[in-house]
C-alpha positions in Angstrom: 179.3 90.2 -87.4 177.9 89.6 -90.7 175.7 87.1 -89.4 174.2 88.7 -86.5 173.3 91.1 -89.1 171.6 88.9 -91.2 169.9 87.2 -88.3 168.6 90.3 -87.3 167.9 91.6 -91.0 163.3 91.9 -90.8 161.7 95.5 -90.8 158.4 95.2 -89.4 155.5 97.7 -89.4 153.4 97.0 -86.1 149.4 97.9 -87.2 147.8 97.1 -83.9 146.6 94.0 -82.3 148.2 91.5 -83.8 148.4 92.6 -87.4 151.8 93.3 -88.5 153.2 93.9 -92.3 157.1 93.0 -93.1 158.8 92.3 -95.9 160.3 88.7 -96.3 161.9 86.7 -99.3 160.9 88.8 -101.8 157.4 89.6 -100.5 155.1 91.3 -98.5 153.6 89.8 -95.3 150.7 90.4 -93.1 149.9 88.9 -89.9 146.1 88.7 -88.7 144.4 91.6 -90.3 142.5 93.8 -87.5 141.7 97.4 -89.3 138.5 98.3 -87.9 137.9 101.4 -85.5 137.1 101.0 -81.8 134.0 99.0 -81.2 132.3 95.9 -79.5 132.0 92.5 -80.9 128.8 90.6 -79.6 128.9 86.8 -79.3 129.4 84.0 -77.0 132.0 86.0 -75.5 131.9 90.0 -76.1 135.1 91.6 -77.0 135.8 95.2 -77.3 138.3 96.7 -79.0 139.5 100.1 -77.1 142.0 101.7 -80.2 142.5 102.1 -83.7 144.7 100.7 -86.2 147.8 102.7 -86.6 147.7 102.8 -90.0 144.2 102.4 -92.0 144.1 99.5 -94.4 143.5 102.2 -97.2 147.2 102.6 -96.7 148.8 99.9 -96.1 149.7 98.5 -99.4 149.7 95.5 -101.4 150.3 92.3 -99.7 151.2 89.4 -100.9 150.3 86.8 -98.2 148.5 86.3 -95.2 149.2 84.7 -92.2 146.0 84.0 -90.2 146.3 82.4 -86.9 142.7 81.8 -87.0 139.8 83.6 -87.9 137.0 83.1 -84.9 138.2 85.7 -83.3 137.3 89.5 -84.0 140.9 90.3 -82.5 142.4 88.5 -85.1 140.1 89.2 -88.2 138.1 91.5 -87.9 135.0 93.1 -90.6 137.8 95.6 -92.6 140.7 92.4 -92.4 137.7 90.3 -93.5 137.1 92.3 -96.8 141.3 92.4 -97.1 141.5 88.7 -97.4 139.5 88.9 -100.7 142.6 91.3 -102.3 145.3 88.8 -101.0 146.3 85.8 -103.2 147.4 83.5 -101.0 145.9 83.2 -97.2 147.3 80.3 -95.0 145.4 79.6 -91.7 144.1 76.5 -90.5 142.1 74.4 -91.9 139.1 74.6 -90.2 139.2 79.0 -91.2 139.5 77.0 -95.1 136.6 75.3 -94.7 134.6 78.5 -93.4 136.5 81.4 -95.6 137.0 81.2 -99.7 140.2 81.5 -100.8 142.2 80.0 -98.1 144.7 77.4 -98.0 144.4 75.3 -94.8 147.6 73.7 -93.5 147.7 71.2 -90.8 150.6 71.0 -88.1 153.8 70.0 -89.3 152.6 70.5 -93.0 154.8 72.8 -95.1 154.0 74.9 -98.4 156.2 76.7 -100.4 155.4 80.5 -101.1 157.6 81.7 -103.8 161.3 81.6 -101.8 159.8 80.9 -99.0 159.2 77.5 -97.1 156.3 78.3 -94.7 155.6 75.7 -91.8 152.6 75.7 -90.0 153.1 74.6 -86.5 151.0 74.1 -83.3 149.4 76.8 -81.3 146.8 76.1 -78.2 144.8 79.2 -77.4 144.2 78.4 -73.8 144.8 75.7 -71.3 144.7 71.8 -72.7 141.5 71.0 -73.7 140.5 74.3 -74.6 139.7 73.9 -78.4 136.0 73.0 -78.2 136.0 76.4 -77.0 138.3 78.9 -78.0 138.5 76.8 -82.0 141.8 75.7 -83.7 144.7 78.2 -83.8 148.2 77.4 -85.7 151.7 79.5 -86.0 154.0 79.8 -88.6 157.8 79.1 -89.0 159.1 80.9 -91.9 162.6 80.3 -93.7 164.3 81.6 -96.8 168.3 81.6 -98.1 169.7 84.6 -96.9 166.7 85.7 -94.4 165.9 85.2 -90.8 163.9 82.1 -89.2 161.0 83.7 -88.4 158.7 82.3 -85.8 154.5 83.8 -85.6 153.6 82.4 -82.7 149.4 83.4 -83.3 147.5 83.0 -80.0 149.4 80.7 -78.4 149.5 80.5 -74.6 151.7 76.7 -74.2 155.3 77.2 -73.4 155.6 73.1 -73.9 155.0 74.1 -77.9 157.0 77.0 -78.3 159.7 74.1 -77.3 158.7 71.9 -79.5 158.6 74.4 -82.2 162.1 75.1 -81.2 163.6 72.3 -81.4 162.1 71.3 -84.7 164.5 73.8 -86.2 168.0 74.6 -86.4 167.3 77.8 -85.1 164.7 80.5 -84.7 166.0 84.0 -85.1 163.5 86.4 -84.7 160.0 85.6 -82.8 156.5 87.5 -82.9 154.9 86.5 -79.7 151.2 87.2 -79.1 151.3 88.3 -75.8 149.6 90.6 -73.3 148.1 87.7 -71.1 144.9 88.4 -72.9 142.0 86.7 -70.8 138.3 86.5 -71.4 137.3 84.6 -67.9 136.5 81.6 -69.6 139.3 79.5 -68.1 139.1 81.5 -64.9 142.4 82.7 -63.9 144.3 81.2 -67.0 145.1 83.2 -70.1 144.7 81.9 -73.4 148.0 84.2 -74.8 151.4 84.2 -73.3 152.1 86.6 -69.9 154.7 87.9 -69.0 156.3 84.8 -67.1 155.2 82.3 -69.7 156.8 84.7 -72.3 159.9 84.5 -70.8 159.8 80.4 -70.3 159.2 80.5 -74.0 162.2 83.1 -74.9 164.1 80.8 -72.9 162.7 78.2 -75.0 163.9 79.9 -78.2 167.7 80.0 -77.7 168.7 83.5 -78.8 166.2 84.8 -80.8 165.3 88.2 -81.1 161.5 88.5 -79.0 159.2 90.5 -80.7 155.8 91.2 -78.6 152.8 91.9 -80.2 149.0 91.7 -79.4 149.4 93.0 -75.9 147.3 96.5 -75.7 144.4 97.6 -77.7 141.3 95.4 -76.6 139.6 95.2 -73.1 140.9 91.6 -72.7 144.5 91.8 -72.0 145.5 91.9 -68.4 149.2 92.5 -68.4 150.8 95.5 -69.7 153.7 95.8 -72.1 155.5 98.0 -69.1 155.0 94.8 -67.2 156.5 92.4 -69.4 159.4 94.5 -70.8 159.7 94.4 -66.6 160.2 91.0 -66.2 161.7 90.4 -69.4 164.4 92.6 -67.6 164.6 91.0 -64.1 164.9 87.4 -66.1 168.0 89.0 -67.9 166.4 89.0 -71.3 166.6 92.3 -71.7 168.7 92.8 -74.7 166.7 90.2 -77.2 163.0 92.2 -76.7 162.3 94.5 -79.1 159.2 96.4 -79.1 158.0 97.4 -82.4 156.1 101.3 -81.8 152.8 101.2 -83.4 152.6 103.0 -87.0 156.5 102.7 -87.7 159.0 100.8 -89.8 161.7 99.4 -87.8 164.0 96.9 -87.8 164.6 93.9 -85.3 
């Protein structure tokens, strides 16, 4: 019993998007900071962003580190997570975002910093089908682990099942995941998503032995093509029902 509980043993507060805030060896975490209201965001590609965040970046507190899966992408940084980054002492990302952004530590795959009592691993992500960097840019994930806390896998945009496996088995375990999910889809690879759906986000739960499946980044921009009704369904039907937990927008909970 005692170590389901600490396996289990993260409170998360789920922003919007793919921007979450938990607390995690001694300090405060935030995922891909997206604060700005409802709007469009012209470029190659035009993305639109449809809601809100849940709570305003006015109040969401000192943070001690971000974790940026990339920053080419207004879904993932946007103008208000932008100006956040400059409050935040240490930002890891990749190190392409180091060479474009001040103030941030670039990490290759593989390559491991320590954050206070925390060992944070950067490890591979591929935002579409192989082959798709020239287009979509370079995306990592992180692995954390601490004594006493949760393996912790941010998964950023990542839409390969073959690397959540490799990720997996890389480490003892993984406890608790934060997938990016929502088979989020811009037509540029036609028909193939460039985040996990709901079928690939059960290949890569599978993937993950018996952690705890936290979906993020499924609902709040015009891009994303499945539902979170729709994956907690299939989640179901692939009897994975009791590992997904689905963090309500605006609230601390635990997973």
């Amino acid at each position: 019993m005692s170590e389901t509980i600490e396996r289990t043993a993260l409170e998360v507060l789920h922003i919007g998007g793919p921007t979450v805030r938990f607390r995690y060896g001694g300090s405060t975490w935030l995922t891909d900071p997206t604060f700005d209201e409802p709007g469009d965001y012209p470029g190659p590609i035009t993305l639109h962003k449809l809601t809100g965040p849940a709570v305003p970046v006015e109040e969401i507190g000192a943070i001690d580190v971000v974790l940026l899966s990339h920053d080419q992408h207004a879904d993932n940084l946007d103008t208000k997570g932008r100006a956040l980054l400059a409050t935040v002492d240490t930002v890891l990302s990749t190190t392409e975002a180091a060479e474009r952004l001040s103030g941030v530590r670039g990490l290759s795959a593989w390559e491991r910093v320590q954050v206070g009592a925390v060992t944070v691993t950067a490890v591979p992500a591929l935002h579409g089908p192989e082959g798709c960097e020239p287009f979509s840019g370079a995306v990592t994930g992180f692995v954390l682990e601490a004594a006493g806390e949760p393996t912790v896998y941010v998964s950023g945009d990542n839409a390969s099942v073959e690397l959540v496996g490799e990720i997996a088995g890389r480490f003892e375990r993984i406890d608790i995941a934060l997938l990016n999910v929502g088979a989020g889809n811009v037509g540029r690879f036609g028909d193939v998503d460039v985040t996990l759906n709901a079928r690939t986000a059960v290949q890569a739960a599978e993937s993950l032995g018996e952690a705890i499946i936290v979906p993020v980044h499924a609902e709040g921009w015009a891009h994303f093509t499945e539902t979170l009704d729709h994956l907690v369904r299939v989640v179901d039907y692939a009897g994975l029902a009791d590992r997904l937990r689905i963090p309500p927008a605006g609230q601390v909970v635990g997973v």
